[in-house]
C-alpha positions as CSV (number, residue, x, y, z in Angstrom):
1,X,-15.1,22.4,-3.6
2,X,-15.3,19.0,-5.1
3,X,-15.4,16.2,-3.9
4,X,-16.1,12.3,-5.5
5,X,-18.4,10.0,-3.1
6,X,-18.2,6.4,-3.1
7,X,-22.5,5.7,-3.7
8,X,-22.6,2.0,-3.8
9,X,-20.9,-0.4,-5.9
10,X,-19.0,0.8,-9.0
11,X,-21.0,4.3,-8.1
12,X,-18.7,7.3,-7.7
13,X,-20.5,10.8,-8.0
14,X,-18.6,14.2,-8.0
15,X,-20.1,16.6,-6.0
16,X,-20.0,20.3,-5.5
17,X,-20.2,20.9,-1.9
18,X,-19.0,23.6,0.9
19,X,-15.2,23.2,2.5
20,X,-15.1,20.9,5.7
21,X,-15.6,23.3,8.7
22,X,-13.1,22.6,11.5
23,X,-12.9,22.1,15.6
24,X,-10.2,23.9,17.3
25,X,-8.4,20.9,17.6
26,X,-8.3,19.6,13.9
27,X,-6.9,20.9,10.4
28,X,-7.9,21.3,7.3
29,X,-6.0,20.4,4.0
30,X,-5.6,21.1,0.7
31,X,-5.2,17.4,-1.3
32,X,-2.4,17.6,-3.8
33,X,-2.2,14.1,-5.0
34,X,-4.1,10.7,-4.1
35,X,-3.8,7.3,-5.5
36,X,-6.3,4.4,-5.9
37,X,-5.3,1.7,-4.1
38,X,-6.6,-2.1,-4.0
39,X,-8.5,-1.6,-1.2
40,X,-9.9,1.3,-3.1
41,X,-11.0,-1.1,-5.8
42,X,-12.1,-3.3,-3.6
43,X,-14.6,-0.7,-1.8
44,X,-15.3,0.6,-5.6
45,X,-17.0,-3.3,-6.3
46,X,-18.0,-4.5,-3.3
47,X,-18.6,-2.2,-0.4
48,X,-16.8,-1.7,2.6
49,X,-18.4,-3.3,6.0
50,X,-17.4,0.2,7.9
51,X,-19.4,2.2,5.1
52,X,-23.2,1.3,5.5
53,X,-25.5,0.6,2.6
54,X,-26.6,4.5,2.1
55,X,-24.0,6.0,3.5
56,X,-22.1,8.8,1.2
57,X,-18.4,8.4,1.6
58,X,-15.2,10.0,0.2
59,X,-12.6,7.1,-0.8
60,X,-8.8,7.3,-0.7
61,X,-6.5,6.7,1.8
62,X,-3.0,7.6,-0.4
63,X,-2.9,10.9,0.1
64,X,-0.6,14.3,0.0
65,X,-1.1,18.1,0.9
66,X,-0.9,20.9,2.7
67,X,-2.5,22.8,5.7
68,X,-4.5,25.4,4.5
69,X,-5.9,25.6,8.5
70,X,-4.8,24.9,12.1
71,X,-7.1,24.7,14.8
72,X,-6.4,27.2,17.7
73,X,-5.6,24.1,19.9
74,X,-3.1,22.4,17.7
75,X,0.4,22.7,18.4
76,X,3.2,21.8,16.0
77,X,1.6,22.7,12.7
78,X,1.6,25.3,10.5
79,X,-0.4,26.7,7.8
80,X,1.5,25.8,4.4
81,X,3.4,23.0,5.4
82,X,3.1,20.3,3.4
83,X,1.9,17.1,5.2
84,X,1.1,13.0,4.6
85,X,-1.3,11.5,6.6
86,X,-1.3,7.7,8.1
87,X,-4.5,6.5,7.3
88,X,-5.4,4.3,9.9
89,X,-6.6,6.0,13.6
90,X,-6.6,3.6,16.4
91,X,-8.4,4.2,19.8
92,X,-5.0,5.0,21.6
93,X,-5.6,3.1,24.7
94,X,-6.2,-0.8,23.8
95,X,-3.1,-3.3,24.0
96,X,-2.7,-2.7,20.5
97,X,-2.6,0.8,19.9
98,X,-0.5,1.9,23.3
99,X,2.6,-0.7,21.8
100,X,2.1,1.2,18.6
101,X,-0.3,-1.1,16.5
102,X,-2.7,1.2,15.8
103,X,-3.2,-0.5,12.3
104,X,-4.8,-3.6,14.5
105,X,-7.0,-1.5,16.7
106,X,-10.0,-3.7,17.3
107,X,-12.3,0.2,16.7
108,X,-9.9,1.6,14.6
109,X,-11.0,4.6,12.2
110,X,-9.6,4.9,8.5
111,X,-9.3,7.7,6.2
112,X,-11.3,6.6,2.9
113,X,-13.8,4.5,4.8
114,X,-14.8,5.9,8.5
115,X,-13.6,9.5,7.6
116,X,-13.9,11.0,4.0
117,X,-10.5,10.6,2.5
118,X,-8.4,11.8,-0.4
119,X,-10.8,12.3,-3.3
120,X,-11.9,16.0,-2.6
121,X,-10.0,19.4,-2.9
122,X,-10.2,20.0,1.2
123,X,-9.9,17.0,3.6
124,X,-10.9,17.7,7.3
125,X,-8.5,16.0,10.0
126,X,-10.2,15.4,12.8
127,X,-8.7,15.6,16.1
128,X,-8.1,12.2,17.0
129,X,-5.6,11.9,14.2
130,X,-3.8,14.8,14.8
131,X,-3.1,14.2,18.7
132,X,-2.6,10.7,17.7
133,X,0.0,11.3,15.6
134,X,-1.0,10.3,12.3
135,X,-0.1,13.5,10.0
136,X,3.7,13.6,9.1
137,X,5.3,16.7,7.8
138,X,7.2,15.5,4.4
139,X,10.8,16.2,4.1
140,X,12.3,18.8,2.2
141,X,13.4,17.6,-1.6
142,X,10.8,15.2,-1.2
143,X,8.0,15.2,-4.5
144,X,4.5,14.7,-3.5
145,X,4.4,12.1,-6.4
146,X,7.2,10.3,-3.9
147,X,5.4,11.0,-0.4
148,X,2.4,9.8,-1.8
149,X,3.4,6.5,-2.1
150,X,4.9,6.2,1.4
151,X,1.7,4.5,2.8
152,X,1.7,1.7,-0.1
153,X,5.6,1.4,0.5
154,X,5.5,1.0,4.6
155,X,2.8,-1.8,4.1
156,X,6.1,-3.2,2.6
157,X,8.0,-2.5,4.9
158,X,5.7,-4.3,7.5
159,X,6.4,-7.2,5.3
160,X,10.0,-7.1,5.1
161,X,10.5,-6.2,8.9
162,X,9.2,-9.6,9.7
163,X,11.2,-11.4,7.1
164,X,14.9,-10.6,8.0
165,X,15.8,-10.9,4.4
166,X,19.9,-11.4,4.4
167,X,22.8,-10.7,2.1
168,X,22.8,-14.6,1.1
169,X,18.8,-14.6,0.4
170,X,17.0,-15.6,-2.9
171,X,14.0,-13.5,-2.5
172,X,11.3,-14.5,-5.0
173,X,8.3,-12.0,-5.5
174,X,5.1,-13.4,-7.2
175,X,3.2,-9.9,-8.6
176,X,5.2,-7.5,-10.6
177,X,2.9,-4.4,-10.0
178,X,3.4,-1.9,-7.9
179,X,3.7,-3.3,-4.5
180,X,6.2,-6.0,-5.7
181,X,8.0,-3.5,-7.1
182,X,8.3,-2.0,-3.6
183,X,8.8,-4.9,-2.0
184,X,11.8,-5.7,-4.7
185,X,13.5,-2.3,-4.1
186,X,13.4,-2.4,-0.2
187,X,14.9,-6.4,-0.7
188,X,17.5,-5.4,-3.1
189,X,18.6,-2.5,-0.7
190,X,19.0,-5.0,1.7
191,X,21.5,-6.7,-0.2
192,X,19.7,-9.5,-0.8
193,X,21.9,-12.4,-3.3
194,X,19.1,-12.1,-5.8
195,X,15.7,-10.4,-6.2
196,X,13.5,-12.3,-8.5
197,X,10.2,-10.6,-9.9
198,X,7.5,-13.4,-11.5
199,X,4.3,-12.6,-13.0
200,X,2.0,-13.6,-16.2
201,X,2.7,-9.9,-17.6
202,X,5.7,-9.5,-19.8
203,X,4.5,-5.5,-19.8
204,X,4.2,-5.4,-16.1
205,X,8.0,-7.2,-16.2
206,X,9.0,-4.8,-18.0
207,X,8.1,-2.4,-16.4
208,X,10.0,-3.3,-13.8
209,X,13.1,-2.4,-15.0
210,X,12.9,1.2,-14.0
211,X,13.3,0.3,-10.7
212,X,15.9,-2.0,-10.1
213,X,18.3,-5.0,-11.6
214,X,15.9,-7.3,-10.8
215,X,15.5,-11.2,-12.1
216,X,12.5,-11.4,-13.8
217,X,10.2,-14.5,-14.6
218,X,7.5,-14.7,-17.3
219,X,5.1,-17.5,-16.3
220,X,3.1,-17.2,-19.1
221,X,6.3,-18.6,-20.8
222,X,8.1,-20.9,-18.7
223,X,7.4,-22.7,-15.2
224,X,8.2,-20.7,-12.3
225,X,9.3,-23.7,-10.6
226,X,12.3,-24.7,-13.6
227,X,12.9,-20.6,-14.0
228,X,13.8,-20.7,-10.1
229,X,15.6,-23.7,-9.9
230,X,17.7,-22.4,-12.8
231,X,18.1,-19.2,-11.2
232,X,19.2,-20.6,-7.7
233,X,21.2,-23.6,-8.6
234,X,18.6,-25.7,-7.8
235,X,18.7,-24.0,-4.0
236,X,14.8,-22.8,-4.1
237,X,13.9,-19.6,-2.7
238,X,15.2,-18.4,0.7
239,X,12.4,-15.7,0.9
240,X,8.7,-16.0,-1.1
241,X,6.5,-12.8,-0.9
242,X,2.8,-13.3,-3.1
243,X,2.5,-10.0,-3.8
244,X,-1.1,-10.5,-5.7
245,X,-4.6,-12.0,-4.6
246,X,-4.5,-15.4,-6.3
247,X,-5.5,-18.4,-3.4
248,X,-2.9,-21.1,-5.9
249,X,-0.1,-18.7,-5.6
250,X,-0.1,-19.2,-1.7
251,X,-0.3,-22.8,-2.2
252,X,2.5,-23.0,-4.3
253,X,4.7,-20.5,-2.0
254,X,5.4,-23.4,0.4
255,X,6.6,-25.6,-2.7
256,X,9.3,-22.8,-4.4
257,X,10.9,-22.0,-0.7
258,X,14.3,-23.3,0.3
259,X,14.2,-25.2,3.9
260,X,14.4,-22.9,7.0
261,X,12.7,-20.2,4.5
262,X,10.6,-17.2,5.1
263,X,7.4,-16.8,3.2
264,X,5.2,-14.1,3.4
265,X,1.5,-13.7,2.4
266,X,1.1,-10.5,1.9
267,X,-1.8,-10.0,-0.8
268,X,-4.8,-10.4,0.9
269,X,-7.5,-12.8,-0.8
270,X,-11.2,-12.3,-2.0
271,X,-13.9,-12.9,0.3
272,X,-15.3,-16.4,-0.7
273,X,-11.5,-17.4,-1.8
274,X,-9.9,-17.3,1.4
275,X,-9.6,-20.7,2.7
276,X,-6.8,-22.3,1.3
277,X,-5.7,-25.7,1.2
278,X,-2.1,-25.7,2.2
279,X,0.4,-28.3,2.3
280,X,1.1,-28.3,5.6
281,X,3.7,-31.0,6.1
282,X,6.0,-28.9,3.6
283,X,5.8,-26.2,6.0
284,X,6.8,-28.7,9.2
285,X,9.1,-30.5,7.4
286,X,11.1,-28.0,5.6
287,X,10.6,-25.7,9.1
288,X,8.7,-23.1,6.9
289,X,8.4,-19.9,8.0
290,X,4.8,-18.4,7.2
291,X,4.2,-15.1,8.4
292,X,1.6,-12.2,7.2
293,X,0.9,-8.7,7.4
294,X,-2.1,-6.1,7.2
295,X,-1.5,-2.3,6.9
296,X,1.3,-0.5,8.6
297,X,2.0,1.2,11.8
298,X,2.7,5.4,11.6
299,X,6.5,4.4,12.9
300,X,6.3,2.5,9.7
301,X,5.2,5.1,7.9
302,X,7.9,7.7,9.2
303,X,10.1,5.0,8.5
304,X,9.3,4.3,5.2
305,X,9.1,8.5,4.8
306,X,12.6,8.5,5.4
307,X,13.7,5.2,3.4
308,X,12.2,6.8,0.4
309,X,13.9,10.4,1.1
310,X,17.1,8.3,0.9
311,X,17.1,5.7,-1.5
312,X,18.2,6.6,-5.4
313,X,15.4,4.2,-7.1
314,X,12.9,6.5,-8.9
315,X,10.0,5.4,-6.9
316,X,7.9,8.0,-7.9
317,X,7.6,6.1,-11.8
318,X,5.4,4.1,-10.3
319,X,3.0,6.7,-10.8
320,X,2.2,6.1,-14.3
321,X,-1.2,7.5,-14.8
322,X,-3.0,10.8,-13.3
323,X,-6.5,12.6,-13.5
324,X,-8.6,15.1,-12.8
325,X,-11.3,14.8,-9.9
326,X,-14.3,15.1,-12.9
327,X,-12.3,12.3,-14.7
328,X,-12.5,10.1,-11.5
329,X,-14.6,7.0,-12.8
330,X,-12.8,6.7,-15.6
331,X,-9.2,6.5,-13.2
332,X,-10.7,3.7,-11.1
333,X,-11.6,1.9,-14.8
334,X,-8.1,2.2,-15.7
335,X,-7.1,1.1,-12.5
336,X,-8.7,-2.0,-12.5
337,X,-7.4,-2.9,-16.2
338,X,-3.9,-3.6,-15.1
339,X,-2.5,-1.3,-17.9
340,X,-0.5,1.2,-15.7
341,X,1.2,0.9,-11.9
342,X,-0.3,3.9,-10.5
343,X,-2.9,5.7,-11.1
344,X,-3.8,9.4,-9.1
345,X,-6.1,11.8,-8.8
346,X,-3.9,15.1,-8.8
347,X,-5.6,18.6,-7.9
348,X,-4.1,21.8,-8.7
């Protein structure tokens, strides 16, 4: 089979290599789709602190398949079904994991970085993830191009749990690509008053339509801070969600939300750009809310699963671009250009 390891920085190599032999208490499956993710560009230039300096690992963590082998001891799957798997394995017995945090375990494991993820044909999963719960059978109907984006789209959901968006909100996102647009759909399901999308990219704004009847902002044309008063009368944001990696956008957050609002920082920041100077009496006396969020939990992920099973927006546009495992340097390129939403490696 092949498979593409991550060799150092910007050095992916596609190898030929034997199928993952299992335990009696794992699978094996057959990778249908994955998709490159930030954190996948982020491993691509700059390492990964779990993946040691000479260390050969398989990237991807966005990924969709089917069983193609069941250990003697697992119970509950079946060969041919087709399955999703939550990337992140906790320990199972710290504080986080046993109220269902895995994603914080202190010693967690991750598909993509501490176990080979979703750039190969065959993908072993070990046992700790399958008693754990992480593999989720997707629903019938359900494309892999839409399953595959249910681990991006219940990082979202993380996010909007913890911002109790309401019918009367102004909900202003700050990065029209492909998380923002997930973030806008699962706002505007909520019944938000108004979803506003800003970014510098008029093609990414555009792009946008597909997916909603969204407000959008052009910055590279106008001041967000006129565009929003304009489209609030003057009331600010009730809800701000930086949806990109930019330290000044989190600055200005606290200045576009309305008082009492809800602001989440959810696009993490480069290492060596992450202390922020923030306006801090704008958050005391407006009675900010500032709230963040890292990764998702697997009752996320079902969750998110099942919002996407339901919901009429054509989520799976966001996949815009796809290639062939041989092609794979060339798909993290694009990637990191900005040109498309998302890009996959899809296997036959």
């Amino acid at each position: 089979m092949k498979a593409a390891y991550y060799c150092g920085n910007e050095n992916i190599q596609v190898e030929e290599v034997q199928v993952p032999d299992i335990t009696d208490r794992e699978m094996l499956m057959k990778i249908k789709l994955a998709c490159i993710c930030g954190t996948d560009q982020r491993i691509y230039r700059f390492g990964h602190f779990k993946i040691p300096k000479g260390t050969k690992r398989v990237l991807g963590h966005e990924l969709v398949g089917e069983i193609v082998k069941v250990g003697k001891e697992v119970k509950g799957y079946k060969e041919g079904q087709r399955i999703a798997v939550a990337p992140n394995v906790g320990c199972g017995v710290c504080d986080m994991c046993v109220q269902g945090y895995s994603h914080m375990c202190p010693d967690y494991d991750a598909f993509g970085i501490s176990f080979d993820g979703g750039f190969e044909e065959y993908m072993r999963i070990p046992s700790e993830a399958v008693s754990h719960g992480n593999v989720l059978p997707i629903p019938d109907g359900m494309s892999y191009e839409e399953a595959v984006l249910a681990e991006p789209f219940s990082c979202c959901f993380n996010s909007f749990q913890m911002l109790h968006t309401k019918p009367t909100d102004y909900v202003l996102i700050i990065g029209a690509g492909p998380i923002g647009a997930m973030h806008a759909i699962l706002h505007q399901r909520a019944g938000a008053a108004k979803v506003i999308m800003a970014d510098l990219s008029s093609l990414r704004l555009e792009q946008m339509k597909a997916f909603g009847e969204f407000t959008l902002i052009d910055t590279s044309k106008e001041e967000l801070e006129d565009a929003l008063k304009r489209e609030t009368n003057g009331h600010g944001a009730d809800v701000v969600i930086t949806a990109c990696s930019v330290p000044s956008v989190q600055i200005q957050a606290l200045e576009l939300t309305a008082p009492m609002g809800r602001i989440s920082f959810f696009g993490g920041l480069p290492s060596g750009r992450d202390e922020v100077g923030l306006h801090t009496n704008l958050i005391h006396y407006k009675e900010l809310t500032v709230v963040a969020t890292t990764g998702s939990s697997i009752k996320q992920y079902r969750d998110a699963m099942n919002i996407i099973a339901s919901q009429a927006s054509d989520i799976a546009g966001l996949i815009t671009d796809k290639y062939a495992i041989d092609d794979i340097q060339e798909a993290f390129q694009h990637a990191m250009s900005g040109k498309g939403l998302k890009t996959a490696i899809k296997f036959d």
